[in-house]
N, C-alpha and C positions, 0 to 999 in steps of 0.2 A: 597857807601851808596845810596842808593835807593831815588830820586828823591823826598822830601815832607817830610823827617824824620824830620829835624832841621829848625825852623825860624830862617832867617838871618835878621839883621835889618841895617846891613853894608855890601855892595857887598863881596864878596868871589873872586877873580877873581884868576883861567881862569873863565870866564861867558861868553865867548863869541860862544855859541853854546847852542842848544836846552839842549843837551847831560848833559850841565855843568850848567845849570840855575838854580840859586840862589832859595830859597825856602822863599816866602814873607809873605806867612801864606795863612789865610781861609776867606771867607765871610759868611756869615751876617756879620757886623762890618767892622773896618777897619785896616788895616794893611798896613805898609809901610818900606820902603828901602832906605837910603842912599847912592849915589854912583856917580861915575862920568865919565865923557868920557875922558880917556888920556890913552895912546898917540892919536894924529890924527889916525881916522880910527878905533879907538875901538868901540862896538857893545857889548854889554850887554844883556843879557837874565835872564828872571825871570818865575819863574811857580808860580800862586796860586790855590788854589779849593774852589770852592762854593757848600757848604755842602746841600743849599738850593732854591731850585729855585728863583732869587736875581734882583733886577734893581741894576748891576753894573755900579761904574763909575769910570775910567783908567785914571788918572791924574797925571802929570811932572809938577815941578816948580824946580826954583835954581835962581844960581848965574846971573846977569844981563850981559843981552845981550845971554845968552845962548838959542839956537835953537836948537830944538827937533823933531824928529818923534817917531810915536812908530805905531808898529805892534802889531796886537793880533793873537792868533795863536791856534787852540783847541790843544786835546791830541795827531791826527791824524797829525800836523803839515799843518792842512788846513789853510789859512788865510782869517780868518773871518772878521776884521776892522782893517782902518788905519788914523792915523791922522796927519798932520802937526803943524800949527798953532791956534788950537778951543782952547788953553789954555790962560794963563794969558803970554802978552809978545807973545814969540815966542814960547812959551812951546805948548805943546801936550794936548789932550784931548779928551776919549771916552766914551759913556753912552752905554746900551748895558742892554740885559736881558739874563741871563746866568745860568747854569747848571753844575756841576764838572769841569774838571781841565784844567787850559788853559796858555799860554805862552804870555808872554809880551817882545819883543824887541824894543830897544831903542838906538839909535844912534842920531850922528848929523848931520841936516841937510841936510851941503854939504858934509860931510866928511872930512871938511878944519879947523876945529877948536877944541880944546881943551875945555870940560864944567866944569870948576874946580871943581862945585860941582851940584849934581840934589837931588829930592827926588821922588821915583815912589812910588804914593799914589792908594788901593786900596780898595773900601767904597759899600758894598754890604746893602744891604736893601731885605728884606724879601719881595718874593712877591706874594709869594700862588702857588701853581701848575697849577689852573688855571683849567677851561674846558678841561674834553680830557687827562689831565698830567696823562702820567706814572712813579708813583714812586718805586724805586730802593733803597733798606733798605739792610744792611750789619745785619744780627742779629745772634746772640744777640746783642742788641746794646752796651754793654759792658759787661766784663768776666776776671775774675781773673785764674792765671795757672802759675803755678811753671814748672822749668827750669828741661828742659829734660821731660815733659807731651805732651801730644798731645789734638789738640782742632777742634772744626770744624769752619768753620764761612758760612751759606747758604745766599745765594741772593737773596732774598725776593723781590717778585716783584705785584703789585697793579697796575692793566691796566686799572682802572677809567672804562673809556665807550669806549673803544678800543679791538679790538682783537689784537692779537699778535701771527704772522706765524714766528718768527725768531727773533733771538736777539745775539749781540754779547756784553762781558764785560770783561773791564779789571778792575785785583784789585790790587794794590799794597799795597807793605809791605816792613820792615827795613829787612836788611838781617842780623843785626846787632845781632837781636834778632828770627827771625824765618826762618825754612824753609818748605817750600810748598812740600807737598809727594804725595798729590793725589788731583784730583777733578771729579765730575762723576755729570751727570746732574741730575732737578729735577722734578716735573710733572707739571711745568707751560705749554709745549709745547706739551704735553700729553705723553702717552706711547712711547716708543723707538724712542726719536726724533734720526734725523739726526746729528751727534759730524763732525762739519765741522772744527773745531780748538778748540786744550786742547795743550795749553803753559803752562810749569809752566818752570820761568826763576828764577832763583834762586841768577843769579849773579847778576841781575837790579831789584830783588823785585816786578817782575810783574807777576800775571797767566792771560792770555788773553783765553777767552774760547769762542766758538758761536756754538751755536744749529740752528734746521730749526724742524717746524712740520711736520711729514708725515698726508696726509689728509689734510679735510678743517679745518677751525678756525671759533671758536666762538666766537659771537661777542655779549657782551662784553665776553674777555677769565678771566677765575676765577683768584683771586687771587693766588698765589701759587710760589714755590723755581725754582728761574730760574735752578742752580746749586749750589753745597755745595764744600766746599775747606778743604780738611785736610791739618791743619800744625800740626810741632813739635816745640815747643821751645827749644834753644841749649841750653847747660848747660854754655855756656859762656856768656850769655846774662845778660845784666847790669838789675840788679834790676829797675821797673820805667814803666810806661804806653806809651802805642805805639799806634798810631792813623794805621789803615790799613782802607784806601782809595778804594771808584769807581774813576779810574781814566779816565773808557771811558764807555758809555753805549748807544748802539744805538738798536732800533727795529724796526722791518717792523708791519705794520697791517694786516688786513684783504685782503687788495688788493696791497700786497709789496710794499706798498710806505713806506716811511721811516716820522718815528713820532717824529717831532719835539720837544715836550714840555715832556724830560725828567728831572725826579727830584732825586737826590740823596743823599742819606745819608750814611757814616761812621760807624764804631763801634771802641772804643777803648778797648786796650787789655792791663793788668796789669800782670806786669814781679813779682812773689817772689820770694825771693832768694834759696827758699824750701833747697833740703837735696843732696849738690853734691855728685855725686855717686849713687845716689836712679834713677837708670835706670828705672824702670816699676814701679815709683810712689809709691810704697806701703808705705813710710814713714820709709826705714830701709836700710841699704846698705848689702848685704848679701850673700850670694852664689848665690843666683836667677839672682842679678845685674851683678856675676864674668861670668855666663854663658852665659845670653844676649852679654856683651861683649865678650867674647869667640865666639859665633857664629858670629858676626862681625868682629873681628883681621884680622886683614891685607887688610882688604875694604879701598875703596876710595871712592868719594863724588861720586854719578853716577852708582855704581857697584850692582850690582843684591843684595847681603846681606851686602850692607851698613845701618845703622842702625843711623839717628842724634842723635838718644839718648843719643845710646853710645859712640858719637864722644865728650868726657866730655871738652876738649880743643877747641872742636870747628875750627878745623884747615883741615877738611874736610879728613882726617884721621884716624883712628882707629888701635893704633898699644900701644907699648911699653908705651906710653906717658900716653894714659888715662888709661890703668893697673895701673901704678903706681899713678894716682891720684884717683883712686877706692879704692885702697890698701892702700893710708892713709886715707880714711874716712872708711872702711872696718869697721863693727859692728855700727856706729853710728844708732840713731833714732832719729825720730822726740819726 
């Protein structure tokens, strides 16, 4: 599961790695964690996103006598703040102005003691983008799509009073429920930019993409689609809305320095349960669907005519399995 699907509001452990961090929720607002340090030497990691440009503040309390540090940490695994003792007690304590998705660890101390129990509290406050802010929109900002269709999602980008020579973004998504088939850039950075990185990871729910302009940059450069992402919804996918995240967004301006004051936003996507077996959507399971998966049989996840569509199990497969679950809805309609 993809890093940011599920709120936890009781640690999940193993947490002890970036890799395995608890998902605490979003800001504006606040969200928090229950959890604790045992055995000696445990280390706890948490992820949250700030949907909105935010005065955060990163605060531990618990059990008495218990001593805290905590780290903050971006998507990049940079470490941006650290605190010991600014809390209540020996507890921990950060303030902070922040942007998308970031990492909280937290251990004790010296490493010499056990904290029976903590809370890691996490309290965002709206605070404008600000002069200068580039924001970063996921749109549509919400969209409805039945299981086994295909949708796009573009990345909307609004450079305020900034030019923009370069930008790099990561988006994530549940693999639970989609996968990522394509992405192709869009004319924020003008005509035939530079494709210095098209990731689409499909097994950690991430496309990590970065363009570069050829030529100069205007300043300010127009609003306009950094790049656009096709997914496919599986046909196994749980009915239900699914948040797809910026989990990283950085840009150069006009004179490649890198622009501080990015803002971003999400879009959430609604799972129906639509019509299994309806491969190409039309509302009817039929010969058309036997043939689509016919041209896919015997593909794998990765394979030149793999097709998610018609992988109706979801098992990254196309063989025997899903003929036979076509073949019982075979003639159905919507």
């Amino acid at each position: 599961m993809a890093v940011g699907s599920v709120v936890a509001t009781q640690e999940v452990e193993s947490n002890d790695s970036m890799s395995l961090a608890d998902y605490v929720g979003s800001v504006p607002g606040t969200c928090s964690i229950s959890a604790a340090i045992s055995p000696v030497g445990d280390v706890d990691w948490f992820y949250f996103y700030v949907s909105q440009y935010s005065y955060v503040e990163i605060e531990t309390t618990g059990a008495s006598g218990g001593d805290t540090e905590i780290y903050l940490y971006d998507s990049l695994g940079n470490q941006l703040d650290y605190d010991d003792d600014s809390g209540s007690g020996f507890y921990s304590y950060i303030d902070t102005y922040l942007s998308s998705g970031y990492y909280v660890k937290v251990k004790e101390y010296a490493d010499s003691e056990v904290i029976s129990w903590y809370t890691l509290t996490i309290t965002g406050t709206a605070a404008g983008g600000g002069v200068g802010a580039v924001e970063v929109e996921l749109s549509p900002s919400s969209t409805t799509v039945s299981r086994g269709s295909t949708f796009t999602v573009s990345i909307y980008v609004d450079p305020g009073s900034c030019g923009i020579s370069s930008g790099e973004v990561w988006v994530s998504f549940d693999t639970s429920a989609f996968t990522a088939t394509d992405a192709s850039a869009g004319s924020l950075l003008g005509s035939g930019p530079v494709e210095a990185l098209k990731q689409l990871d499909n097994n950690n729910g991430l496309v990590k993409l970065a363009y570069a302009r050829v030529g100069s940059t205007p300043v300010p450069t127009s609003t306009g689609v950094f790049a656009t992402i096709t997914f496919t919804v599986k046909n196994s996918a749980s009915a239900g809305t699914y948040a797809i995240n910026i989990q990283y967004a950085g840009f150069a301006d006009q004179n490649f320095n890198d622009i501080a004051n990015v803002v971003s936003y999400s879009t959430y996507v609604t799972v129906t349960a639509g019509l299994t077996g309806d491969i190409n959507g039309d509302g009817v399971v039929n010969y058309v669907d036997l043939a689509i998966l016919g041209a896919a049989y015997g593909s794998t996840s990765g394979s030149p005519n793999y097709n998610a569509s018609a992988d109706l199990n979801g098992d990254g497969t196309i063989n025997y399995v899903d003929l036979a679950i076509l073949g019982a809805h075979y003639g159905e309609s919507l």
